[in-house]
KOLMINU-967956 format. One line per field, with one value per atom (N, C-alpha, C, O): x, y, z. Coordinates in nm, 2 decimals, decimal comma, always signed. Layout:
BEGIN
X	[X/...]
Y	[Y/...]
Z	[Z/...]
This chain:
BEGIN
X	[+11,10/+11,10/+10,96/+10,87/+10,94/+10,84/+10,81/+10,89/+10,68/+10,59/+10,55/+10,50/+10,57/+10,53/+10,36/+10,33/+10,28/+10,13/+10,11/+10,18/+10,02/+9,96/+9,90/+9,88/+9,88/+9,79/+9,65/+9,61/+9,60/+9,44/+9,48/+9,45/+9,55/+9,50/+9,36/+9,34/+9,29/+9,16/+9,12/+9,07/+9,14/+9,12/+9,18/+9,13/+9,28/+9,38/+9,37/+9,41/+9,29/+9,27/+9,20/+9,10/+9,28/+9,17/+9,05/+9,05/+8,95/+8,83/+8,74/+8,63/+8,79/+8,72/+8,82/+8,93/+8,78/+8,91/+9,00/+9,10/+8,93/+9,02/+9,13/+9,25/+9,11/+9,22/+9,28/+9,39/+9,24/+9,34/+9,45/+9,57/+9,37/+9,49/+9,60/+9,71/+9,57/+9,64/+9,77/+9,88/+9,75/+9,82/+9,90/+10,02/+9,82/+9,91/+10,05/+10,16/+10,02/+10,06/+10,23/+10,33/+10,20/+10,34/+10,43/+10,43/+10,50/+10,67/+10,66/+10,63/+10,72/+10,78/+10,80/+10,78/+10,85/+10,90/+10,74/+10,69/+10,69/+10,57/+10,44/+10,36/+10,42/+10,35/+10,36/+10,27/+10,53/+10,54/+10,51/+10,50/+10,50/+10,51/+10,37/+10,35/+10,25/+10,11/+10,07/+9,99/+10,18/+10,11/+10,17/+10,11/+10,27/+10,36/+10,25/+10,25/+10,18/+10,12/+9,98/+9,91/+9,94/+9,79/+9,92/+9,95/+9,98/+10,07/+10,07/+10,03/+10,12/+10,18/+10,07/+10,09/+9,91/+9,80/+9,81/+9,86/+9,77/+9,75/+9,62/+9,58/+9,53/+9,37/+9,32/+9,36/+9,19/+9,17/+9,11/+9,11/+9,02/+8,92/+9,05/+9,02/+9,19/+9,25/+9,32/+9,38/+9,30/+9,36/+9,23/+9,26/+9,12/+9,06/+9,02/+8,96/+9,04/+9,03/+9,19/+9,21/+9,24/+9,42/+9,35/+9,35/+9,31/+9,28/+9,18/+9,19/+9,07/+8,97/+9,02/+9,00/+9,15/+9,22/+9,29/+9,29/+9,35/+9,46/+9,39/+9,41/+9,27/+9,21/+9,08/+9,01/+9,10/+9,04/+9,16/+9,13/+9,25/+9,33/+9,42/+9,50/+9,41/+9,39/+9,29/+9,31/+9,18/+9,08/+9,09/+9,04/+9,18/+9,12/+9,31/+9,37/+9,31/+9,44/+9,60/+9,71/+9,57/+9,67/+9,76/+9,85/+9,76/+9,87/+10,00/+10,10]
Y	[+9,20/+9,19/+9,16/+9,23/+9,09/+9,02/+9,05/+9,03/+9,13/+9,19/+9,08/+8,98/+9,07/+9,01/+9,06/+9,18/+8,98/+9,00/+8,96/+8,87/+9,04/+8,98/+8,87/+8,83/+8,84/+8,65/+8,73/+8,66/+8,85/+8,85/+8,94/+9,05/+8,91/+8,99/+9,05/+9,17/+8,98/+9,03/+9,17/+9,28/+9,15/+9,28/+9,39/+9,49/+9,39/+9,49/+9,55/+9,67/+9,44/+9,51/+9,63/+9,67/+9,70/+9,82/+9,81/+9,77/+9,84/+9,84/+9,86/+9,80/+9,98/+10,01/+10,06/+10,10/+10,06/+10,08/+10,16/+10,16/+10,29/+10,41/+10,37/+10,37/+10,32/+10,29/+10,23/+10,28/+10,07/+9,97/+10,08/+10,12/+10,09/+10,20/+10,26/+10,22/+10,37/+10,43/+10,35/+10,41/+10,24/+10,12/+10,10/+10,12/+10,03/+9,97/+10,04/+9,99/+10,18/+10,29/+10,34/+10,40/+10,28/+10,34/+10,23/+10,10/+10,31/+10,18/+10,15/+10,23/+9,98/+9,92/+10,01/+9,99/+10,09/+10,18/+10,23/+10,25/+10,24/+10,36/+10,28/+10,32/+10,13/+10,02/+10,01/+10,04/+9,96/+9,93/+10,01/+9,96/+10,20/+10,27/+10,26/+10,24/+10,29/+10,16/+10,07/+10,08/+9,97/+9,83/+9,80/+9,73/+9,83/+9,80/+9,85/+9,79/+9,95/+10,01/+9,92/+9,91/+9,88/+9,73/+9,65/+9,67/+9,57/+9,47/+9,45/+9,37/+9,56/+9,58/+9,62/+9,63/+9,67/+9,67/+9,53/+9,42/+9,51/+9,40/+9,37/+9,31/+9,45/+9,40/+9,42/+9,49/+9,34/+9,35/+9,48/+9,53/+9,56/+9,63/+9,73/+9,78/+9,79/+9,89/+9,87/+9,96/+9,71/+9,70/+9,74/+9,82/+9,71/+9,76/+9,91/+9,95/+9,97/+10,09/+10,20/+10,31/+10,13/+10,18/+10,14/+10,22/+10,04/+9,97/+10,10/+10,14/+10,14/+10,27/+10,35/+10,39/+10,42/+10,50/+10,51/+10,61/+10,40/+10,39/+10,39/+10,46/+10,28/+10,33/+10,45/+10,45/+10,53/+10,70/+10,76/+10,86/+10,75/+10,85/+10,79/+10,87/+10,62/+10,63/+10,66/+10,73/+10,61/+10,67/+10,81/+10,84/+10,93/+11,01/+11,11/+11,22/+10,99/+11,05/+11,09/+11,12/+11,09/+11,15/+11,08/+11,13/+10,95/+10,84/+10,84/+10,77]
Z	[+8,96/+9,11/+9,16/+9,11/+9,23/+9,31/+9,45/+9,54/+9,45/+9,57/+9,65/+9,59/+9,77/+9,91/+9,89/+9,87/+9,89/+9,92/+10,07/+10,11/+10,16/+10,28/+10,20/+10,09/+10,38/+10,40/+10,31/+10,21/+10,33/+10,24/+10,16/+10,20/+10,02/+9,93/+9,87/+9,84/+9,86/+9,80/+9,89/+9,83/+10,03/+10,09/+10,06/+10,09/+10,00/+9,95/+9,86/+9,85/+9,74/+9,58/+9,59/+9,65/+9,49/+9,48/+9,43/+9,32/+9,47/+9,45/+9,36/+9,35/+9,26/+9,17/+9,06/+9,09/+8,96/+8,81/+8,78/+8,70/+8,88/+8,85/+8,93/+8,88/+9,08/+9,17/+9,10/+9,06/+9,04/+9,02/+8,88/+8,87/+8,84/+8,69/+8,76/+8,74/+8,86/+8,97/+9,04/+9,06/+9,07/+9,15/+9,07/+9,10/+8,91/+8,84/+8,82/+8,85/+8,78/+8,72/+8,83/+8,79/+8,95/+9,06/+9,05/+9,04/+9,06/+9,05/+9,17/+9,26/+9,18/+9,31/+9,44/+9,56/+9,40/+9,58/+9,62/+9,73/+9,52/+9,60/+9,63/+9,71/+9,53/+9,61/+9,74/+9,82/+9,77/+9,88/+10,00/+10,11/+9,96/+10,05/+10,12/+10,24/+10,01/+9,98/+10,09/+10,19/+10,02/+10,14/+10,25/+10,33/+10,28/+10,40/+10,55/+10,66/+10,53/+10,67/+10,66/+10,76/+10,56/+10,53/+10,60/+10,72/+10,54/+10,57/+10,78/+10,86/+10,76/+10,95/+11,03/+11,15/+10,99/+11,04/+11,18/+11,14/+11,30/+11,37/+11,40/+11,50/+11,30/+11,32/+11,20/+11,11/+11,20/+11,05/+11,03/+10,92/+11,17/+11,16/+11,12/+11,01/+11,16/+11,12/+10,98/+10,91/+10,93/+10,82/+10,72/+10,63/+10,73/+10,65/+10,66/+10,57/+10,74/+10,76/+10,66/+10,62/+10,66/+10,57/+10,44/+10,35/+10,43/+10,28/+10,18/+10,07/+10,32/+10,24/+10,20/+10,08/+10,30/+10,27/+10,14/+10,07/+10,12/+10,01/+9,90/+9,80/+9,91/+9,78/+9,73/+9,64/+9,83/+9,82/+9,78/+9,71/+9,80/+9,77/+9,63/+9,58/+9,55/+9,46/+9,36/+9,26/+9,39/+9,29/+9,26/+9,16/+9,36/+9,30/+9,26/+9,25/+9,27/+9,19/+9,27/+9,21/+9,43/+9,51/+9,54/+9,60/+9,51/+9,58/+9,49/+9,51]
């Protein structure tokens, strides 16, 4: 099954290695629970502000 990416992925990627392992690591439902609130952001400044978020709380293990 095949993930919908926003128009800017690259903003989305996790940032640093621990995150991306973290990411890799969740099945489909819990991505999506993830990116849907980046996705539905209607500015960039609050999308990148979710983006910090998601990946602080993957790097350290909580997502």
């Amino acid at each position: 099954m095949q993930m919908n990416r926003p128009s800017d992925p690259a903003k989305i990627e996790p940032r640093d290695a621990r995150a991306k392992r973290s990411f890799d690591a969740l099945s489909y439902s819990n991505k999506r629970r993830l990116l849907i609130p980046i996705e539905d952001a209607k500015s960039a400044e609050t999308r990148e502000r979710r983006v910090a978020k998601t990946v602080a709380m993957l790097s350290e293990g909580l997502a």
